[in-house]
C-alpha positions in Angstrom: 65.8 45.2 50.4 68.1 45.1 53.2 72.3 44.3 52.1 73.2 41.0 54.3 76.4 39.2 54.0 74.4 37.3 51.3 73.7 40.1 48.9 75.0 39.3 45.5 76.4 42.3 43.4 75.9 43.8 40.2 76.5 47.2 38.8 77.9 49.5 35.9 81.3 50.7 34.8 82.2 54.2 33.3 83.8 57.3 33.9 82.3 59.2 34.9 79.6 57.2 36.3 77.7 59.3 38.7 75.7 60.3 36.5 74.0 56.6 35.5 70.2 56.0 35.9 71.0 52.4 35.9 71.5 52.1 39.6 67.9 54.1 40.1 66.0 51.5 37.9 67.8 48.8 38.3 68.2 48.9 42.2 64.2 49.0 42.1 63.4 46.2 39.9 65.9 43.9 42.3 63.7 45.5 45.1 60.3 44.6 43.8 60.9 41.1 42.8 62.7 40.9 46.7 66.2 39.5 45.1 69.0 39.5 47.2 71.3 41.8 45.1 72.1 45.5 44.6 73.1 47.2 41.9 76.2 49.6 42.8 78.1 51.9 40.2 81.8 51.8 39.7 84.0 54.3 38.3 87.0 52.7 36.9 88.9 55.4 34.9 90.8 54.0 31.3 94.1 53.4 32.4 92.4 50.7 35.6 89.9 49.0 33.4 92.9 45.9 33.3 93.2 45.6 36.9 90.0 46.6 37.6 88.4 43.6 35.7 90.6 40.5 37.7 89.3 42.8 40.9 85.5 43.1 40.1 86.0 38.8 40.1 87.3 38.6 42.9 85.0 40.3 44.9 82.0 38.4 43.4 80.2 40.7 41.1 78.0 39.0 39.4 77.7 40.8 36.0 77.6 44.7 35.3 76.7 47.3 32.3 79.1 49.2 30.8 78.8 53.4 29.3 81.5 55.6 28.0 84.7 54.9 27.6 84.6 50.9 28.1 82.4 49.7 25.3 85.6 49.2 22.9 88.1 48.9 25.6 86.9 45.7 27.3 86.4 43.6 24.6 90.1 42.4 24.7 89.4 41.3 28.3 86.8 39.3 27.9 86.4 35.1 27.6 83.9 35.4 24.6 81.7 37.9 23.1 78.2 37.3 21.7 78.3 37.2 17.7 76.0 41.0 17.8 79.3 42.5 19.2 80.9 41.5 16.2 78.8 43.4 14.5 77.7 46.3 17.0 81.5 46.5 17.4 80.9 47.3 21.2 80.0 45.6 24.9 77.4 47.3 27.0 77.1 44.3 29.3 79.0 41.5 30.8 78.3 38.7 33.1 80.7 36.3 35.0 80.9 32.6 33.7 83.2 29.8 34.7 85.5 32.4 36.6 85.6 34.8 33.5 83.7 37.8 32.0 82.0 37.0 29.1 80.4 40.4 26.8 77.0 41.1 25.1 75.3 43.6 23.7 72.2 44.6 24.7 71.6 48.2 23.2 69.6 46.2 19.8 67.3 44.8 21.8 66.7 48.3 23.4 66.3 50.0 20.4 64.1 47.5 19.2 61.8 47.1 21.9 59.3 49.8 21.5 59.7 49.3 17.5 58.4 45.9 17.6 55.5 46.3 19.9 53.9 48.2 17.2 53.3 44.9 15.3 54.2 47.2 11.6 55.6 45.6 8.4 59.1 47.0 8.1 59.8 44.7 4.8 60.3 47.6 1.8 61.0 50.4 3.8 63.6 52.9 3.9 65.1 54.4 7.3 66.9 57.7 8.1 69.8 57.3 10.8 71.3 61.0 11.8 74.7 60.5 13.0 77.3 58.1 12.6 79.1 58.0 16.0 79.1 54.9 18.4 75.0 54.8 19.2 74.6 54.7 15.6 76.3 51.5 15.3 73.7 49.6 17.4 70.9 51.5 15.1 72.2 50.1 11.8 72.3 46.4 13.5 68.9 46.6 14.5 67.7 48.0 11.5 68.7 45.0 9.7 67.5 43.0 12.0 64.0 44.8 12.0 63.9 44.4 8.2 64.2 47.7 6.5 65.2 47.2 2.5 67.2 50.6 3.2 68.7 53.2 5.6 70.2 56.0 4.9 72.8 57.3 7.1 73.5 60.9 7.0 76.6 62.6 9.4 78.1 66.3 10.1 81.4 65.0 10.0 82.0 63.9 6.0 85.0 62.0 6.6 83.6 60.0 10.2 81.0 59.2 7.2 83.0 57.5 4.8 84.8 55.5 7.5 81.6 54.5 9.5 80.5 52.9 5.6 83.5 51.1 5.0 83.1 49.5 8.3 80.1 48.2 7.3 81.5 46.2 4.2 82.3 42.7 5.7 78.6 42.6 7.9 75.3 43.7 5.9 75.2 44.2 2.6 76.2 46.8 0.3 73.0 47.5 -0.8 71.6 48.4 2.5 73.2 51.5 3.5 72.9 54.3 1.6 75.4 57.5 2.4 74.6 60.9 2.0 75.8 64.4 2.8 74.5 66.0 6.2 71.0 68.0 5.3 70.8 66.2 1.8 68.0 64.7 2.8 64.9 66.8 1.5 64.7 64.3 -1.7 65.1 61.0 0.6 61.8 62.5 3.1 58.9 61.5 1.4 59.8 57.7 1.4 60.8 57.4 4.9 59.0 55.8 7.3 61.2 55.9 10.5 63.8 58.6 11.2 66.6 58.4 14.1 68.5 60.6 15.9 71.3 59.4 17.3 73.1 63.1 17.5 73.2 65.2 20.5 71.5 67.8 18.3 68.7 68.7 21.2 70.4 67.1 24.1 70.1 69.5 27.5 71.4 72.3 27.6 70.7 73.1 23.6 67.3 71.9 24.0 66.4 74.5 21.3 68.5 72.6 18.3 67.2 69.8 16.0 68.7 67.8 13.1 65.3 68.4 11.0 63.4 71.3 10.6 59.6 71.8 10.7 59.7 72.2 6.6 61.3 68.9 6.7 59.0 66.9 8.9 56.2 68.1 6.6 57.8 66.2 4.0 57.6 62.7 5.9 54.7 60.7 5.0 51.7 60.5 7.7 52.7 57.7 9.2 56.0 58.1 9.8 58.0 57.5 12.9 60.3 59.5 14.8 62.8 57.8 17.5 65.1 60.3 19.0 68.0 58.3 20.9 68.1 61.4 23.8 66.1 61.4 26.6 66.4 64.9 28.6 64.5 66.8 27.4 61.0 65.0 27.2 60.2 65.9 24.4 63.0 66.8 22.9 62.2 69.8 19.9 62.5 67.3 17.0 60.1 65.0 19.1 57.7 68.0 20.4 57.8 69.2 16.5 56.8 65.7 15.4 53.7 65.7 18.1 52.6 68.5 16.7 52.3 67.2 13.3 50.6 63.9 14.4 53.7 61.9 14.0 54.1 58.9 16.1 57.4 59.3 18.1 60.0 57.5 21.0 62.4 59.2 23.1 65.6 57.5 24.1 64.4 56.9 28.1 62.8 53.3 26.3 65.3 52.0 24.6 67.6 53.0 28.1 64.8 50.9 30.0 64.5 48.3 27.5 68.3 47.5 27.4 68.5 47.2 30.8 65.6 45.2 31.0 67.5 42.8 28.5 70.6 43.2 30.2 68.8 42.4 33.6 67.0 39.0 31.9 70.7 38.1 30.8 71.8 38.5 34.6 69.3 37.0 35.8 67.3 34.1 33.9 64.0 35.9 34.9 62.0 39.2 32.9 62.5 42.4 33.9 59.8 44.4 35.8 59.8 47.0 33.0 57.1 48.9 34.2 58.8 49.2 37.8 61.7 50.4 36.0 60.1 53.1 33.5 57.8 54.4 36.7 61.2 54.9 38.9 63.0 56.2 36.0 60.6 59.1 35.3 60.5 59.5 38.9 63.9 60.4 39.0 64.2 62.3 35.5 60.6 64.0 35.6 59.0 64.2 39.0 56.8 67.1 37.6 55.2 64.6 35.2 54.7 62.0 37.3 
């Protein structure tokens, strides 16, 4: 689509930014449904998100996504928040209303997308999060939310651990996450039914590093899913270990498709073209397999 004097903007805050997929798939949904936008990215470093944000208004954007380091930061900034950033903790997208910003999160519904379309019971079963950093957060919210009795949350960093618990103590129940040591797991295996990894553990260049082990895959039960949160390489090891053992599994290119594709419904009032958006992005990431 052609930019007139007409062309409304939207885009995505970080820095760095350059680095984003979101302009590639979100510049080509705009383009197939022939809307009269474009999708621009905008690096606004920490110390400019305040004036940045009174700026962005008054040059008409129209909503944006936000990545690292803004998800915290611009909460403050904002007219209202949706009540799943109380909980997520975080903003990943923002849309103008009445002359202000208001905040959403949209990384839940990502995550949940490609969960849900399996059409699976999830009442009675246990998770396994790896990690406890800020991607986690998002996990643990739509775990609840998918209806796991438990998760287990294991992390490297012992003390991070006990912190990202506590945090946890005013929103889901105590019952519902269950803390243990980084690789106590071999006991917890055989029970669950979906493990995530939201570590960098595999995460180009160390595409030879994994969180679990082929000994401990064995231990998962048949049906068993495995949803790493990274998305170069495709497959990443713990995901091309998984295939190999008949495991169903999910990279993290979905749920980065899927949140935009909520984020873009939020925009926009209309669906996403998901499937525009997958094809360009593994045009982009993985021309070879295309």
């Amino acid at each position: 689509m052609p930019i007139r004097g007409t062309t409304q903007l939207l885009g995505v805050i970080g820095y760095p930014v350059k680095h984003s997929l979101s302009p590639v798939i979100h510049n080509a949904a705009l383009e197939s449904l022939e809307l009269d936008y474009v999708y621009l990215p905008f690096p606004i470093a920490p110390g400019d998100l305040a004036a940045a944000l009174p700026g962005m208004l008054a040059i008409g954007v129209q909503g944006f996504n936000i990545t690292i380091p803004h998800k915290q930061g611009i909460i403050p900034f904002l007219k209202s928040v949706s009540p799943l950033v109380d909980q997520v903790g975080a903003v990943n997208t923002v849309k103008r209303e009445a002359g202000a910003w208001i905040g959403t999160n949209t990384d839940v519904a990502g995550f949940l997308a490609p969960l849900q379309a399996l059409n699976l019971n999830w009442s009675n079963q246990t998770g396994l999060l790896l990690g406890c950093g800020g991607a986690a957060r998002a996990v643990v919210v739509a775990c609840w939310q998918l209806g796991l009795a438990e998760l287990i949350v294991s992390g490297r960093d012992l003390a991070k651990l006990q912190v990202f618990q506590a945090s946890w103590q005013d929103i889901l129940p105590p019952r519902f996450l269950k803390i243990i040591p980084w690789g106590a797991w071999a006991g917890e295996l055989a029970a669950v039914a979906l493990v995530v990894n939201s570590t960098p553990l595999g995460m180009a260049p160390e595409i030879n590093q994994s969180p679990l082990t082929p000994a401990d895959l064995d231990q998962l039960p048949a049906a068993a899913i495995l949803y790493d949160l990274i998305y170069t390489p495709n497959p990443t090891q713990l995901l091309a270990w998984g295939q190999e053992r008949g495991l169903k599994t999910i990279d993290g290119l979905e749920m980065l498709i899927q949140q935009g594709a909520a984020a873009f419904q939020w925009w926009l009032g209309q669906p996403a073209p998901v499937d525009v958006m997958r094809a360009q992005a593994w045009a982009r990431l993985f021309p070879e397999k295309v």
